[in-house]
C-alpha positions in Angstrom: -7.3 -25.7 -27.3 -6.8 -25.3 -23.2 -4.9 -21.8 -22.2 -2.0 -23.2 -21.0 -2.4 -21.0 -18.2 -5.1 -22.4 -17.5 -3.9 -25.4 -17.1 -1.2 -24.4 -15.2 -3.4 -22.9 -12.7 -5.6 -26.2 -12.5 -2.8 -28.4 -11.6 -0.9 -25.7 -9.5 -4.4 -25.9 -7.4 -5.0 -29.6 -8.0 -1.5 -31.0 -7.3 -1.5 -28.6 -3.5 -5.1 -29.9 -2.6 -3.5 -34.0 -3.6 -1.1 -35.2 -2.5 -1.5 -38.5 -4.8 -1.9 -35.8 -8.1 1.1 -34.2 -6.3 3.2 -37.2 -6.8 2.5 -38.5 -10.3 2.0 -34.9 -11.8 4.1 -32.2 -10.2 6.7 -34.7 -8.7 6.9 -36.3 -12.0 6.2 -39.8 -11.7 4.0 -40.2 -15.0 6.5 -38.9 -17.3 9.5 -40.2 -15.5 11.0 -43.5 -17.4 11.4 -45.1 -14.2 8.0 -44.3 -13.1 4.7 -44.6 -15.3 6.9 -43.1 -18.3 8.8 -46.1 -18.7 8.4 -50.3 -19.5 7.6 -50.9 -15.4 5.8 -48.3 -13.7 6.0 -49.7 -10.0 3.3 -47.3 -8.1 -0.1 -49.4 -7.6 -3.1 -47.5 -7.4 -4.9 -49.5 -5.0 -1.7 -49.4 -2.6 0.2 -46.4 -3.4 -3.1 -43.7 -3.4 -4.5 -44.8 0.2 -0.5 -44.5 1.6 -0.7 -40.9 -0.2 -4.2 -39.9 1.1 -2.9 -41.4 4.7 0.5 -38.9 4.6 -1.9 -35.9 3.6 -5.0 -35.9 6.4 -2.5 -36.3 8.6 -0.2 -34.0 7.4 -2.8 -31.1 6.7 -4.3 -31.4 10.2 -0.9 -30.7 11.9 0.0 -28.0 9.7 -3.4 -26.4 10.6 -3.1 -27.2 13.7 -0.2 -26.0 14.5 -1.1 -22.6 12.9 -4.0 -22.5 15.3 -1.6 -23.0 18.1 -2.6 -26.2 18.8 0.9 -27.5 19.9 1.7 -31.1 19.6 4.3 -33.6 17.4 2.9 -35.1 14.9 4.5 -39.4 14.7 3.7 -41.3 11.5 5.5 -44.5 10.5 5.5 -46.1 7.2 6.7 -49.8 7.2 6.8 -51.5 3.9 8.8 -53.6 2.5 11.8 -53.2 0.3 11.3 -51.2 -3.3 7.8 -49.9 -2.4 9.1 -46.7 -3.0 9.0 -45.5 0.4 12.0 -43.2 0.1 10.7 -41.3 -3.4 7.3 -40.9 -2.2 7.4 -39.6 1.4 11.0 -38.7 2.3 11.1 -37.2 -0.7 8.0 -35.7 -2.6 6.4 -36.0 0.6 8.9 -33.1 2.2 8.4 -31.2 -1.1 4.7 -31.3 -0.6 5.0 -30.4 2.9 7.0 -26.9 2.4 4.1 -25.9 -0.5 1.5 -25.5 2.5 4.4 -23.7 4.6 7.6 -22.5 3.0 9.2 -21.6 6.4 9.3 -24.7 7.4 13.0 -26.8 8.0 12.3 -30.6 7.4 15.8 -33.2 7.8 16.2 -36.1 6.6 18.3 -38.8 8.6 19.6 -42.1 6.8 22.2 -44.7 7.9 24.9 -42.7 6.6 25.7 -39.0 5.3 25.8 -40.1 1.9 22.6 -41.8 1.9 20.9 -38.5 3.1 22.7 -36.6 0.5 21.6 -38.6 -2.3 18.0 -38.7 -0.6 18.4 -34.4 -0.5 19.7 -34.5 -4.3 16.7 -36.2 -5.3 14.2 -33.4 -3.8 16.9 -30.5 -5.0 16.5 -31.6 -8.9 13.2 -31.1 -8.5 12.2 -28.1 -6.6 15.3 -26.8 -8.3 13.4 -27.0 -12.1 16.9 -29.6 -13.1 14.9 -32.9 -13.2 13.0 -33.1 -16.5 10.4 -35.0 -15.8 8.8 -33.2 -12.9 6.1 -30.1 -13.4 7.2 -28.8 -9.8 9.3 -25.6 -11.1 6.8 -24.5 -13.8 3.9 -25.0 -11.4 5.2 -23.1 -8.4 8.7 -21.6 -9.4 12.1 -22.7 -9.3 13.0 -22.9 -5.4 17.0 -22.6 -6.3 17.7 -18.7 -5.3 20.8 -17.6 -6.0 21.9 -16.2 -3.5 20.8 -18.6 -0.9 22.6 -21.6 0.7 21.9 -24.8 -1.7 24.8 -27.0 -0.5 25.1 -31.1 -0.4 23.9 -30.7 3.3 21.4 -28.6 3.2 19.1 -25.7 1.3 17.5 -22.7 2.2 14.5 -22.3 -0.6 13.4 -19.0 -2.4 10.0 -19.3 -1.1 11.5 -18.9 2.8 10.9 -15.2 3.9 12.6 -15.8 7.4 16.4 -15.3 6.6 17.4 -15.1 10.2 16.6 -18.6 11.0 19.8 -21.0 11.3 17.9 -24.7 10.3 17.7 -24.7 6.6 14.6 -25.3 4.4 15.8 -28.8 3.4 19.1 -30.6 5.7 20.6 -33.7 6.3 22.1 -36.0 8.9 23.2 -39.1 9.9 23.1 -42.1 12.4 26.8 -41.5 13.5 26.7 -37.9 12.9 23.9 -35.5 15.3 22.8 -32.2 14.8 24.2 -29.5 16.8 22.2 -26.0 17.7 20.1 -27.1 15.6 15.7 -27.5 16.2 14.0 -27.9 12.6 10.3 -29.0 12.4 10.3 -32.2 10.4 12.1 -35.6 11.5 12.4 -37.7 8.2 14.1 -41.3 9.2 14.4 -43.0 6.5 15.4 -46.8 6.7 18.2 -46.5 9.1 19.0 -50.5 9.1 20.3 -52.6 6.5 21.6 -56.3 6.4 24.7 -55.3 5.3 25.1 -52.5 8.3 24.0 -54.9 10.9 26.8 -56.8 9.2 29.5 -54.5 9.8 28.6 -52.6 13.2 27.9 -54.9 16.2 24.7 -53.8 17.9 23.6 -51.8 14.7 19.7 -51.7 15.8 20.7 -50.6 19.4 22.4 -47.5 18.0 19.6 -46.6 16.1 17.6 -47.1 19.4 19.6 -44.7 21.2 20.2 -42.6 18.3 16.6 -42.1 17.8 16.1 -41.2 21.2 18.7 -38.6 21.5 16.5 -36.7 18.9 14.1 -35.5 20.2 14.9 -32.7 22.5 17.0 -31.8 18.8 13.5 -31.8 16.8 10.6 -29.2 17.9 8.5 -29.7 20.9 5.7 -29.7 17.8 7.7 -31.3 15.1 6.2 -33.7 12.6 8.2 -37.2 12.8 8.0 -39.7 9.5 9.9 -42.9 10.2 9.8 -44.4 7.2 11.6 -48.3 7.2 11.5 -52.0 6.7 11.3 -54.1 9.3 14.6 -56.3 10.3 13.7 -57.9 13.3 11.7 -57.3 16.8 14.5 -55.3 18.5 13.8 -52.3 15.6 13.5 -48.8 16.2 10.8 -49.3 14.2 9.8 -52.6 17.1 10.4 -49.7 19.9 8.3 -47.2 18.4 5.2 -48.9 18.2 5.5 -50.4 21.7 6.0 -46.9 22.8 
């Protein structure tokens, strides 16, 4: 029988060095009932695994580059359509895998509203926390809830952070309608800003996100890595700007 030490210590090292293992093993999405656990697992190989590999050459390079001292932001977008999973797997897991490879970092995520971004922020806090039952994250690499630490519905700082005197938490939040004041973390995550039923609602919804967007980055680090994560809802997009940009 396999020490399960040993095994621990093979996925602790396997799931850091894969993003893709990451996901489906410390994350939790093969024993998750709405994931591979369950009657429809939605995450396609074929798709899923070359989206995963993308996020991490990218994502690896920056970080070591920017311990080098090689300066620069790092912009990825993700556009896919509705229920790919876009949210769970890089908003999400993919700020969780981030912070593994540098636990000082402060990653935000911004949604259309403040309760979006909480619910996004609950997601990663079950996890890193050791509360959601399905992932491996806590037994591989500790629970992240300290005690003593902020863990609010706006923001977290983790256990593994060793800089206490910085302001921007591990994990925060924020929305379209609401910036961020004296505030400069290293990670942008936008995740789908525009619905239907917003655009709806607000006159001139994509504009604000335009303008919104914009207003961000002297907020961000000079060196920040941006994920804009979204579906597309017409030409006139944040999404439409970015890549014309």
């Amino acid at each position: 029988m396999w020490n399960m030490e040993a095994e621990r210590e093979f996925w602790r090292h396997k799931c850091l060095d894969s993003f893709w293992y990451f996901f489906k093993y410390a994350w939790g999405y093969d024993f998750n009932p709405k994931g591979a656990g369950g009657p429809r697992p939605w995450l396609d190989e074929p798709t899923h695994r070359p989206a995963c590999e993308w996020y991490q050459e990218h994502a690896l390079k920056w970080l070591a580059d920017r311990k080098a001292g090689k300066n620069y932001p790092l912009k990825l977008l993700a556009v896919v359509p509705r229920d790919w999973g876009k949210t769970t797997l890089f908003t999400q897991a993919g700020q969780a895998w981030l912070h593994l490879h540098d636990p000082e970092l402060s990653t935000y995520t911004g949604c259309e509203t403040a309760t979006r971004a909480r619910e996004v922020l609950d997601g990663i806090k079950a996890v890193i926390g050791g509360v959601d039952r399905y992932s491996r994250f806590a037994w591989l690499y500790g629970n992240q809830h300290h005690p003593s630490r902020s863990w609010k519905r706006d923001g977290v700082v983790t256990s593994a952070r060793t800089n206490l005197t910085r302001r921007d938490a591990s994990y925060g939040t924020w929305a379209v309608e609401a910036g961020m004041v004296g505030l400069h973390p290293d990670g942008c995550f936008f995740d789908d800003p525009n619905t239907y039923e917003q655009m709806q609602r607000k006159s001139g919804w994509l504009e604000i996100v335009i303008n919104h967007l914009d207003s961000l980055i002297p907020v961000f680090q000079s060196d920040a890595i941006w994920m804009l994560t979204g579906t597309r809802y017409g030409d006139g997009d944040h999404i439409g700007r970015a890549v014309r940009l």
